[in-house]
C-alpha positions as CSV (number, residue, x, y, z in Angstrom):
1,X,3.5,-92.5,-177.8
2,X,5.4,-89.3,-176.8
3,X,5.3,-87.3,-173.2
4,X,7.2,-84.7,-172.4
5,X,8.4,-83.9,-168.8
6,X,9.2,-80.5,-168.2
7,X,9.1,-78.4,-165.3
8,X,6.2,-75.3,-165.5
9,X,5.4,-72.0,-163.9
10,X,2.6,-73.0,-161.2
11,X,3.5,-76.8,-161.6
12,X,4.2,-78.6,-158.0
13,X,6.2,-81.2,-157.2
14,X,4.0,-83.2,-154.5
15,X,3.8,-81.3,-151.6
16,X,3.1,-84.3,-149.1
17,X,6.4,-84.9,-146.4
18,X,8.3,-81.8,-147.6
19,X,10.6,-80.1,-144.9
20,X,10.2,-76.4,-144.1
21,X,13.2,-75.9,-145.8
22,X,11.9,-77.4,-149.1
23,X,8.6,-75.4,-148.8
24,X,10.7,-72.3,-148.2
25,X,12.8,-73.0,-151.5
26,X,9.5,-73.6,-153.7
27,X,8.2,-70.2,-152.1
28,X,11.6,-68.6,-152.9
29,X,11.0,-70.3,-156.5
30,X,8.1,-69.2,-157.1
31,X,8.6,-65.5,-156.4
32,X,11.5,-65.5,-158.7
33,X,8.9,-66.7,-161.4
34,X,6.1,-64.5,-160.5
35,X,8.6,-61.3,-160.9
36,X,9.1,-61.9,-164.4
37,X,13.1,-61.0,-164.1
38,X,14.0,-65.0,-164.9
39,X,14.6,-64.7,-168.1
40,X,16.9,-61.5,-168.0
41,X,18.7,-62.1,-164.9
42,X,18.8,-66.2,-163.7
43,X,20.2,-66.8,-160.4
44,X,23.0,-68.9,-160.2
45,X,21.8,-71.9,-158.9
46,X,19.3,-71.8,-161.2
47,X,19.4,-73.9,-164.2
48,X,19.6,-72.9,-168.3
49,X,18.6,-75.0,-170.9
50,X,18.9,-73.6,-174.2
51,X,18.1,-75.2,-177.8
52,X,21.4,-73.9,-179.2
53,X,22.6,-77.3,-177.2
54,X,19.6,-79.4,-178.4
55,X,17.3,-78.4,-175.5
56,X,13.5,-77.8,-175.7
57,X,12.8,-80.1,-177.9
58,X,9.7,-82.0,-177.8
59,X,8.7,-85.4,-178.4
60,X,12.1,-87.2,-178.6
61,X,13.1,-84.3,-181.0
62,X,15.9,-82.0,-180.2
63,X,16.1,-78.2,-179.8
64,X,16.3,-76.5,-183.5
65,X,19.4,-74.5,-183.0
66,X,19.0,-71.9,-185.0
67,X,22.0,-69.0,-185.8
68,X,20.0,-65.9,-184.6
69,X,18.0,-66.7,-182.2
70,X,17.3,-69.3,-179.3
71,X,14.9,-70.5,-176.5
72,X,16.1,-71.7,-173.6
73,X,14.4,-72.7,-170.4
74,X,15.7,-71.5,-166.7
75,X,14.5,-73.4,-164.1
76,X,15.0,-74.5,-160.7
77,X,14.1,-77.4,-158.6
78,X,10.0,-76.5,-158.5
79,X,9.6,-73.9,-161.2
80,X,10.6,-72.8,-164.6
81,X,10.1,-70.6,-167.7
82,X,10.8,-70.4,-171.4
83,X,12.2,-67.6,-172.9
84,X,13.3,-66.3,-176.4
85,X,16.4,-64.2,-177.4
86,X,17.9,-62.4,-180.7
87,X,21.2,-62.4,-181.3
88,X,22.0,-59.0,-179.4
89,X,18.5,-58.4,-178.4
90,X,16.5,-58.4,-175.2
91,X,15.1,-62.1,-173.6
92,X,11.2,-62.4,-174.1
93,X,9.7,-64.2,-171.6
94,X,7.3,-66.8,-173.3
95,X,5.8,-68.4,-170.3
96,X,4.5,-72.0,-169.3
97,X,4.6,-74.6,-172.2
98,X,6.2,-75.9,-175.4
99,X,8.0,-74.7,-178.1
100,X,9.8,-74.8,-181.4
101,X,11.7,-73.2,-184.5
102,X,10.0,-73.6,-187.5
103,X,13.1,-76.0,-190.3
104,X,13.8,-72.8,-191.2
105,X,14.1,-70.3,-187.9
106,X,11.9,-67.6,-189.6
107,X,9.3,-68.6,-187.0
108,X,8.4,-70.6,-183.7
109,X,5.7,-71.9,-182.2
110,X,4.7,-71.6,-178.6
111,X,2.1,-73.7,-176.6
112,X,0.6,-72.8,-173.4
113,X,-2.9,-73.8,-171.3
114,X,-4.7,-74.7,-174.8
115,X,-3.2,-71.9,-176.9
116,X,-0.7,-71.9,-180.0
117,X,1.1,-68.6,-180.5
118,X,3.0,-68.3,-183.6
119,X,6.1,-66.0,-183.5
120,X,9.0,-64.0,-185.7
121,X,11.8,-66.3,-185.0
122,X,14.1,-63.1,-185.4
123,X,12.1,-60.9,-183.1
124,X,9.8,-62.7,-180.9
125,X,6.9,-60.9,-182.3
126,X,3.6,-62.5,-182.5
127,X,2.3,-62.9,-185.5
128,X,-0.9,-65.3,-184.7
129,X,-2.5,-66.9,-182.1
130,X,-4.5,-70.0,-182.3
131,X,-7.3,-72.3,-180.1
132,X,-5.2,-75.6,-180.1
133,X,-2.2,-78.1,-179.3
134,X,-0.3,-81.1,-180.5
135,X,1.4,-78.7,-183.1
136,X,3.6,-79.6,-185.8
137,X,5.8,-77.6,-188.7
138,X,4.7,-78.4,-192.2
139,X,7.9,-79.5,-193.7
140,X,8.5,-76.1,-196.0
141,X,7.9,-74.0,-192.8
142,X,4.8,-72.5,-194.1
143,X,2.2,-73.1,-191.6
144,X,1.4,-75.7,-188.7
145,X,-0.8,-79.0,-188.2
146,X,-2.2,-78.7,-184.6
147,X,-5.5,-80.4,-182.8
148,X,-8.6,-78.6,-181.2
149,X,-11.4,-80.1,-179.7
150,X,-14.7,-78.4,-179.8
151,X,-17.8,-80.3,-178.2
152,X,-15.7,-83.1,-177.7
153,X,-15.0,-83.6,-181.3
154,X,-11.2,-83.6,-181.8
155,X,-10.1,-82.2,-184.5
156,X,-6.9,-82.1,-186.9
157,X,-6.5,-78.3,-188.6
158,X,-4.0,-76.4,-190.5
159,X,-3.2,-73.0,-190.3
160,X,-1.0,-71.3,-192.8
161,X,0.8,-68.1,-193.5
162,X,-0.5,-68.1,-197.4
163,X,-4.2,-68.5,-196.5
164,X,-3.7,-67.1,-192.7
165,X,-7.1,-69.2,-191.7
166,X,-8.2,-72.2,-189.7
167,X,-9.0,-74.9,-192.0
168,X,-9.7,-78.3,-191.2
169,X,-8.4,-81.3,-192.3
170,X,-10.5,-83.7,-190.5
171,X,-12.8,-84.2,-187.5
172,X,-12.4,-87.7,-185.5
173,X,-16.4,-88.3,-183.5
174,X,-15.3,-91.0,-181.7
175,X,-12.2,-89.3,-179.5
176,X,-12.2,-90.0,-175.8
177,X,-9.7,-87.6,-173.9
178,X,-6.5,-89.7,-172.3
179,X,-4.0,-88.2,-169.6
180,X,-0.5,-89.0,-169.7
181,X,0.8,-90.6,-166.7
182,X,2.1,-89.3,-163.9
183,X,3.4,-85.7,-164.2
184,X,3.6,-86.3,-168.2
185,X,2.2,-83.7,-170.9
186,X,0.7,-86.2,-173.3
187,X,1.8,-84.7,-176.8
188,X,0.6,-86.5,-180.0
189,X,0.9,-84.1,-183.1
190,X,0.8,-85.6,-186.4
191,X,3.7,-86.6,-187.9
192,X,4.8,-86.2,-191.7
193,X,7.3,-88.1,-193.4
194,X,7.1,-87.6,-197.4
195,X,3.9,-87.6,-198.8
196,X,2.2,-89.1,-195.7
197,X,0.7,-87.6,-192.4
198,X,0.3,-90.2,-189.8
199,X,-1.8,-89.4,-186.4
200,X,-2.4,-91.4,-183.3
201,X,-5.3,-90.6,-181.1
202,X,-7.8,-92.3,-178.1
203,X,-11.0,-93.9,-178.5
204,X,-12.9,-95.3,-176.1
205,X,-12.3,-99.1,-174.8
206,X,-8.4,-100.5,-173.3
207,X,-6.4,-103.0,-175.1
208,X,-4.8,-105.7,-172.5
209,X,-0.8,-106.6,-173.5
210,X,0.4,-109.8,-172.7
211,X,2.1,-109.2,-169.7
212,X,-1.4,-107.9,-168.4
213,X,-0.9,-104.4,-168.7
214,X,-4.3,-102.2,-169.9
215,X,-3.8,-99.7,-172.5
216,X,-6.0,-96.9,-173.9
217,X,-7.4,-97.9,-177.3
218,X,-6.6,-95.9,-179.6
219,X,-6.6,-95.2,-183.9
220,X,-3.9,-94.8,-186.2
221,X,-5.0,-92.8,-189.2
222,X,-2.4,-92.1,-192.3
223,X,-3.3,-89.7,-194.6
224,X,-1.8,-88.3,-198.0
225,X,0.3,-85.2,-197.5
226,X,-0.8,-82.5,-198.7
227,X,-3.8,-83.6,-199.9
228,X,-5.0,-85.0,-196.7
229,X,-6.8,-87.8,-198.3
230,X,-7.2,-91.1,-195.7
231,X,-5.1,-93.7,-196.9
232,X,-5.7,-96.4,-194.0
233,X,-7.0,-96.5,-190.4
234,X,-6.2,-99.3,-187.8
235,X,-6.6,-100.1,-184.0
236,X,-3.5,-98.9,-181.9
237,X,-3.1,-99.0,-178.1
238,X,-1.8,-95.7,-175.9
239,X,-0.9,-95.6,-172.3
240,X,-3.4,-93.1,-170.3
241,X,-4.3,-92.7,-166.8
């Protein structure tokens, strides 16, 4: 179970009991975010977070710091953005969302409202852009494995440089959507170690702990990597609102 907590353009903190002065300083935030100058010129009492000091990771993983280039996010108390930067180059702004350098910083990935752009990790450059989330770096750098649902059929897909297409590895019918808690971005990409893919995602139905907590129900699927064969599947539990 993985959520990531990270401030976003056009996300709140709750509004409800602020002072004027606090609803002055989200205004004043939100102005700086809207002009599109964060990136390239951060105030000073703004904050940077940049993955050449483990930053923007996801999941639990750290920021890839890679030589030549580096995201970092500049934020303040209400609002943020990411942003990319070459060595000696100009800052890109990439927006609201998640990101990462692919193991070997040729490329990056970057997540925002349903949409995975893939990147030059040199440049910034776009090179594709892809309906879906929850991705992950094949371990040799060459593609992604993300999730898209269609109809409400979830989906696990791969998308490659080689074969620059959408293929799927396989669709899971009995997917119920599940929000992360609180403020949380609930992130569950599939997860390869070796010559096996594991995935986590909800079905319908809760799961009670013994301490009387209720819990999403959810599947664990393992598959073989890279043939993407199904190996086992099992009940697992997730925590959703």
């Amino acid at each position: 179970m993985k959520y990531i907590f990270l401030l976003m353009v056009f996300v709140l903190y709750p509004s409800f009991g602020e002072t004027d002065d606090q609803m002055q300083n989200e205004a004043a935030e939100r102005k700086l975010v809207l002009s599109g100058k964060l990136c390239s010129n951060r105030p000073s009492h703004f904050s940077f977070d940049s993955s050449h000091k483990g930053f923007m990771g996801i999941g639990g993983t750290p920021g890839k710091a890679c030589p030549r280039a580096e995201m970092f996010f500049v934020h303040g108390d209400y609002f943020g953005v990411a942003c990319f930067k070459a060595k000696g180059g100009k800052p890109i702004e990439l927006g609201s969302g998640l990101g990462i350098f692919s193991p070997d910083c040729k490329h990056l990935w970057f997540e925002s409202a349903g949409e995975i752009s893939i990147r030059d990790g040199l440049t910034g450059d776009e090179v594709q852009k892809i309906k879906g989330e929850d991705a992950t770096w094949l371990p040799d750098s060459g593609g992604i494995l993300y999730t898209a649902i269609f109809k409400g059929t979830l989906s696990l897909k791969r998308w490659t440089f080689q074969e620059k297409a959408e293929q799927v590895v396989h669709e899971f019918t009995d997917y119920q959507s599940c929000q992360a808690p609180g403020e949380g971005i609930l992130y569950l990409p599939a997860v390869i170690r070796g010559h096996k893919v594991s995935f986590k995602y909800p079905v319908a139905g809760k799961v009670s702990s013994p301490d009387g907590s209720d819990y999403r129900k959810a599947k664990s699927v393992i598959f073989e990597f890279p043939s993407y064969k199904i190996l086992s599947s099992k009940d697992d539990k997730l925590e959703c609102e």
